[in-house]
N, C-alpha and C positions, 0 to 999 in steps of 0.2 A: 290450885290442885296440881299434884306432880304430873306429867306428862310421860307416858310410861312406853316406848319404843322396842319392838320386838328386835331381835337376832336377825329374823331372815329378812327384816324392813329395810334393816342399818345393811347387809349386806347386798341386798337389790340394791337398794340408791348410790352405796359405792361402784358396785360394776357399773349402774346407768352412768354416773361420773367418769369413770376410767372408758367406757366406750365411747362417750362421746367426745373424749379428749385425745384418743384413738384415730376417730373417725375423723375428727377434725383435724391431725394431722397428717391422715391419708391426703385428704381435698388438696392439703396443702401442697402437699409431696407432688401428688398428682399436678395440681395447677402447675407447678413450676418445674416441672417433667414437659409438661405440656407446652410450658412456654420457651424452655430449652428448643424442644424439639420445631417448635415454629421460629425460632432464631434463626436455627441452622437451617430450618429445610426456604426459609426467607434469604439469606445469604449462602448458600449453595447451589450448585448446578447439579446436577444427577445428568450421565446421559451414556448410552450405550458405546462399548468400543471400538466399534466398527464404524464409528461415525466420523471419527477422525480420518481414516484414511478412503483413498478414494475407491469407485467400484471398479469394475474393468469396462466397464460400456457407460457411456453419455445416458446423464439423467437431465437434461434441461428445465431450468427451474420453472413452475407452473408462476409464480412473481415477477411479470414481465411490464416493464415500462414503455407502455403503446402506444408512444409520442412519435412524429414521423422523424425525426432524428436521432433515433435511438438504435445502439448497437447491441450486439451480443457482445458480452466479454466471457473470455475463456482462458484457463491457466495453462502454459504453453508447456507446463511438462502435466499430460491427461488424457481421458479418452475422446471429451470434446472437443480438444486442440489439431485444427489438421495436422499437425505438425506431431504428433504425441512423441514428442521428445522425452528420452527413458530421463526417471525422478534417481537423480544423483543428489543426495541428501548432504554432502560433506563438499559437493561442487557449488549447489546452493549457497550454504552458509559462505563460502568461501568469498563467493561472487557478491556476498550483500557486504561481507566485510572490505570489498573495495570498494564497494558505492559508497558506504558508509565514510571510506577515508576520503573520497576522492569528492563528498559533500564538505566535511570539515577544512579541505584544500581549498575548494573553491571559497568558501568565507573565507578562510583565510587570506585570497588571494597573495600569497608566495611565492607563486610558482610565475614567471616573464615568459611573455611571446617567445614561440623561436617558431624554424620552420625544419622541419625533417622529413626524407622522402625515404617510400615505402614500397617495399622491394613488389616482386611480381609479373605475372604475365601480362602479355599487351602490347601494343604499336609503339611507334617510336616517333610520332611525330610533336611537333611543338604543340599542341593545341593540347594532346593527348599528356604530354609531359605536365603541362600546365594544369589539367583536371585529375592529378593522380598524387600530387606533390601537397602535403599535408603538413599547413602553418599548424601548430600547437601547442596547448598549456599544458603538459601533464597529469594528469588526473585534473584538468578544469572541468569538466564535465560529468553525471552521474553515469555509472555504469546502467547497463540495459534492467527493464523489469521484468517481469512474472506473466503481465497478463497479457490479452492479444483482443484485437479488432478488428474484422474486415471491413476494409472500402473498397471506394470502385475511385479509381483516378484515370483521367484520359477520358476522350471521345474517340471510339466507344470507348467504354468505362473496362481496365483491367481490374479485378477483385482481388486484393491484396491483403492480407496480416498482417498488421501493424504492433507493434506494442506499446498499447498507451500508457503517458508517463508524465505527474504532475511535478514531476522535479526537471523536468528538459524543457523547452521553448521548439527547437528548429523541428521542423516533421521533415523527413528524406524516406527512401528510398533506393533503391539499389537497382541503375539505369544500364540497357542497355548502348554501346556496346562493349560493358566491360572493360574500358579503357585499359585496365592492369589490372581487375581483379574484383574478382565478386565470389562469395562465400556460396553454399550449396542453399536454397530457397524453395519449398514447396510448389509454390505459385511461378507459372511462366512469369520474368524478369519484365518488368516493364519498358517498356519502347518509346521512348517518346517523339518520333521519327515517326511512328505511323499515329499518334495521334495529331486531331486537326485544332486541338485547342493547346497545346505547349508552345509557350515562347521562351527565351532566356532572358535573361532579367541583366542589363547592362552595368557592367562596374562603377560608370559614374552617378548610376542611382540614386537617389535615398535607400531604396528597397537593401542596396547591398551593402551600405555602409553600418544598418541595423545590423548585421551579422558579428561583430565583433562584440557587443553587447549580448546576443544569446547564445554565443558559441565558448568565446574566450579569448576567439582569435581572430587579426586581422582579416578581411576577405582579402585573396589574390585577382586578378586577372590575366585572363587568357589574351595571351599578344595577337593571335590571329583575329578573335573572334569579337574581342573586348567585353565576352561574357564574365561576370561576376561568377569567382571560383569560392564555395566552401569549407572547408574543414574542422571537423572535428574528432575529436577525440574522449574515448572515458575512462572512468578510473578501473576496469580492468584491461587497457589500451585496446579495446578494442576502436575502431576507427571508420568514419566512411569522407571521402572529399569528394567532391563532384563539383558540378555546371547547379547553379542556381537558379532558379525557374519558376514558371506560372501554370497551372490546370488547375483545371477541372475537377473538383470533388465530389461524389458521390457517397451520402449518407444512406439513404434510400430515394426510390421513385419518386418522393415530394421534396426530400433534401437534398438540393444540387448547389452547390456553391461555385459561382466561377474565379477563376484567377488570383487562387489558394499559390501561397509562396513556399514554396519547397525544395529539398536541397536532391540535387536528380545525379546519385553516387557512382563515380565511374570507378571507385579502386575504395573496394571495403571489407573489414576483415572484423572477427571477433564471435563471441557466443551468442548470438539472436535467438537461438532456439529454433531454427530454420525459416524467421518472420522472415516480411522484407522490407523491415527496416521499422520506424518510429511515428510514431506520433504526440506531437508536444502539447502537452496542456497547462504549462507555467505561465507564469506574469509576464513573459515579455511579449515586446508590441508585434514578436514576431510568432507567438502562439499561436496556435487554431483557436484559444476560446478568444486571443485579440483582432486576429484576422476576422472572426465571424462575429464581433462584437454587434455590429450593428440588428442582424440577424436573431440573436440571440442574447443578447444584450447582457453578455461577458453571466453567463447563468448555467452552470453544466450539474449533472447531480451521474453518482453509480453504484453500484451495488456488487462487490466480491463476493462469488459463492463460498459457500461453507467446505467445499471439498475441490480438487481437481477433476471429479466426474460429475459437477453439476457447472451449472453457467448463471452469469448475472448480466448485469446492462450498462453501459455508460450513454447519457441521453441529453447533447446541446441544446438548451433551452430549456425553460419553467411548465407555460402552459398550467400553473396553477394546480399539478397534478402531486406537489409533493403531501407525504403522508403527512394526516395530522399528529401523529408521534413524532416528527420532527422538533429537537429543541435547539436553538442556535446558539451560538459562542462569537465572540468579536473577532474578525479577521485582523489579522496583525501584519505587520513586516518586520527581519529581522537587519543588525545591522552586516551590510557586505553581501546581501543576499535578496536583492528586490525579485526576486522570480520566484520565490518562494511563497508557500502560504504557512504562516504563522498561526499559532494559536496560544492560548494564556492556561497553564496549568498550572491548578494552586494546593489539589491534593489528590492524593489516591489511597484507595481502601482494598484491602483483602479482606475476605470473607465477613463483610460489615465492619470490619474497625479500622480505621483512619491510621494510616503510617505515620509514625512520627518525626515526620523530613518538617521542614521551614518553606513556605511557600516561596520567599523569594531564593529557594536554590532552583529554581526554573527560570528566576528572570535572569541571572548574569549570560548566560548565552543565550536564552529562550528556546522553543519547541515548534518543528515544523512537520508537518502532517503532508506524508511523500506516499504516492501509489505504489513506488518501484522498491522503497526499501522493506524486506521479509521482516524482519526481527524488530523492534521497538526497541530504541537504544533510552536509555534511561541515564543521569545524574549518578555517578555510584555510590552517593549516598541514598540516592534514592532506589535504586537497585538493590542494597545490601538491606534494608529495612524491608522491601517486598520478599528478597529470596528469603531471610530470617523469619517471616510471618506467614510466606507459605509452607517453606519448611514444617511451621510446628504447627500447624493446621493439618496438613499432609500425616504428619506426625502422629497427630492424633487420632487420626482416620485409620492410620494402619498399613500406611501400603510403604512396601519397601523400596529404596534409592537406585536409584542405578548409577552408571558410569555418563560422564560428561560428554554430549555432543558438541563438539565444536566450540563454538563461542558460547554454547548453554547451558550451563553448571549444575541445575537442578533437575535434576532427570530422575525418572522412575520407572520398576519394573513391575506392567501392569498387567503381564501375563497369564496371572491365573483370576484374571477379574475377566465377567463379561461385561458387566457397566462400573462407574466408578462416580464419587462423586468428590468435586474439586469446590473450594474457596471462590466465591464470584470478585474480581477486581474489578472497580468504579474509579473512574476518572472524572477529576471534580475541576469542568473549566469557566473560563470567567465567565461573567454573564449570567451564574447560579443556575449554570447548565449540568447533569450528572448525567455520565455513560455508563452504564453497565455492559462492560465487551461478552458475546457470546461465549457459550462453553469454548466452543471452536478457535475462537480470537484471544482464548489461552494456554491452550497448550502447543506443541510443534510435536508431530509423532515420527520419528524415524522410521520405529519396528513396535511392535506391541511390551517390549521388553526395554522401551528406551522412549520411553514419551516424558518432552521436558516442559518446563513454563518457558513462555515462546517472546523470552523479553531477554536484555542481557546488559551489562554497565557500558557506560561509557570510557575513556583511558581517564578523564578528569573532567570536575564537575564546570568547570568552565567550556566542556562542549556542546555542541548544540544537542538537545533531544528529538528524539525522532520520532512520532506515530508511523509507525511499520503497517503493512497490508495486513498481516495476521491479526495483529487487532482490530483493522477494518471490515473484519469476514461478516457476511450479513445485513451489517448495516447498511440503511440508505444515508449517503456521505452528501449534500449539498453545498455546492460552492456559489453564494450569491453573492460574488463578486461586488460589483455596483452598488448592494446593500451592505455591503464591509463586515459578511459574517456567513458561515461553516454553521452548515447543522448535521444534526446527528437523528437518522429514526431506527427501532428495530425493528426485525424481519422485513427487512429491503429486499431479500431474495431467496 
């Protein structure tokens, strides 16, 4: 029997067809709108633009490490800094680009002993002549860093600013009485005359023949005294030489360490940021984390804030307190450079996609992870692959370029933004450890009209790479020496 189908039957069922063909291409549309949008908002940061730069008054991080050997760290141009040294942004860069050369120098070792003396006010006698005269490598040494620490040295304990620094070894000072010269300093100048716990440390030592190993330079001797003389120098010549010595250290009221070896500066000159003077936290046997080895069993961890108007901590020894977000990476040495801490970088990603560099273009010089260098010096193949991928990522987003600061090419004008949102870069090290750097630990903000990516190439891919501070902002940075590996946690501070 024929089967006899109305007009309005054939056309219901066609629109039910066309709807639901419709319909099902919305879901689709949808789903993959939806899964875009969890891409990007999964590898991006969003974060307002005032976060970048700092306030005008000290916010002290409430992420404090309450170990009894734990310091405040503070960025010496800031409102938390006694020192609040004004933020010269082009003096900065300037000064990481000598540290930077004057790291590539010392691997290279190029540069011969000499000795050259260094003009100034001061006495005239032999003793004085002999602690003011300055053996040196030329840029052998890293220029100064960023950030600052108080201890107390002496009995009683004088409270001093230090800048701590894991690319240095020697910890000094800047003694009185000024033999020939000492720079302007916050903190009354330390005395070591009136403390009851200084000695000098004899030229025929052991203690003084280590100094040519973390300095660069032979140790001198004083003819009078036969105190063991100092010198050094860094790659923006700035310089301290003194008498070499033993006290007393002061962490806090449960951390006292005695007969810490330090370099006690009678003729010193260069950009401190008005600290008084250093504190070495390298490989060598003459570091603070070597010196307190026993103590703290060569184990230090710290945390860079996010801004120069908040603070973070640097804290000798474990105590079992690191976070459980910490993941680790194998501690390395590079060659020409055993004071250094090493690490294995084998890729990096912008905004979720993997650059396409060769992992072993990081092993012919390797990568060492320094407190004191700003900027993150990169392979410039590897540099020119990240700036090209943020570029069109940036690109895509919509925000417009700006002109070049300094050594940092990629800059933007974010001025009519109040938040903005940037490409997250992941650092991918051995050990199948992945860093994702904070918003903060990627951009560098001059002015609101000039915020760049806070990385920059090296001259050739045979230089050493560097992990810079800025990348380090936030993170808890573990150095478990002894365990022969560097961890990484977020929100450290």
């Amino acid at each position: 029997m024929a089967i006899i189908i109305s007009s309005s039957f054939s056309f219901s069922f066609s629109f039910l067809i066309l709807f639901c063909v419709w319909l099902f291409g919305s879901c689709l549309a949808l789903e993959s709108k939806e899964s875009i949008s969890h891409h990007q908002h999964h590898n991006t940061h969003t974060l307002q633009l005032n976060s970048l730069f700092p306030a005008s008054t000290c916010n002290p991080s409430s992420t404090v490490d309450n170990k009894d050997a734990t310091l405040k760290v503070v960025h010496k141009h800031g409102p938390c800094s006694p020192h609040q040294a004004k933020t010269n942004h082009t003096q900065i860069l300037q000064q990481d680009e000598y540290r930077v050369n004057s790291i590539r120098s010392r691997l290279s070792d190029k540069t011969a002993d000499a000795t050259i003396s260094r003009g100034g006010r001061g006495g005239n006698t032999r003793a004085k002549k002999d602690a003011t005269t300055l053996p040196a490598k030329s840029g052998a040494v890293v220029g100064s860093g960023n950030y600052i620490v108080t201890v107390g040295l002496g009995t009683p304990k004088n409270d001093l600013s230090l800048i701590f620094d894991t690319g240095s070894d020697i910890t000094w000072t800047q003694c009185q009485p000024c033999a020939k010269s000492c720079y302007d300093q916050k903190e009354t100048i330390y005395d070591p005359s009136k403390s009851s716990t200084y000695s000098n440390v004899s030229c025929t030592s052991a203690e003084c023949t280590l100094l040519k190993s973390a300095t660069g330079n032979s140790p001198a001797c004083s003819s009078g005294t036969s105190t063991c003389i100092y010198g050094i120098q860094y790659g923006d010549q700035s310089f301290s030489v003194g008498y070499f010595g033993k006290e007393t250290l002061t962490l806090s009221s449960s951390a006292v360490i005695d007969n810490v070896l330090f370099g006690c500066g009678q003729n010193n000159q260069g950009l401190f940021g008005g600290s008084a003077g250093l504190l070495g936290l390298g490989r060598n046997k003459l570091s603070i984390i070597e010196q307190t080895a026993q103590k703290y069993n060569r184990y230090f961890s710290y945390c860079l804030p996010s801004t120069a108007s908040k603070t973070g901590y640097l804290t000798l020894g474990n105590g079992g307190s690191a976070s459980n977000s910490v993941k680790y990476t194998p501690l390395s040495t590079i060659s020409g450079g055993a004071s250094f801490y090493a690490l294995q970088v084998l890729a990096i990603s912008v905004g979720g996609k993997k650059l396409p560099i060769s992992a072993s273009l990081f092993q012919t010089a390797g990568t060492i992870i320094d407190s004191g260098t700003v900027i993150t010096r990169l392979p410039p193949t590897a540099y020119g692959a990240m700036s090209s991928e943020f570029k069109k990522q940036m690109s895509s987003l919509g925000y417009p370029t700006a002109p070049a600061l300094s050594i940092l090419d990629t800059c933007y004008d974010l001025s009519k933004y109040k938040s903005v949102t940037i490409p997250k870069i992941g650092f991918f090290f051995g050990g199948g450890t992945t860093v994702d750097l904070d918003a903060t630990g990627i951009l560098y903000a001059s002015k609101i009209s000039q915020v760049c990516l806070a990385f920059a190439g090296n001259g050739d891919d045979g230089d050493v790479a560097i992990f810079g501070n800025v990348q380090q902002k936030t993170l808890q940075v573990v150095y478990d020496i002894g365990g022969g590996r560097i961890g990484f946690g977020t929100r450290g501070c």
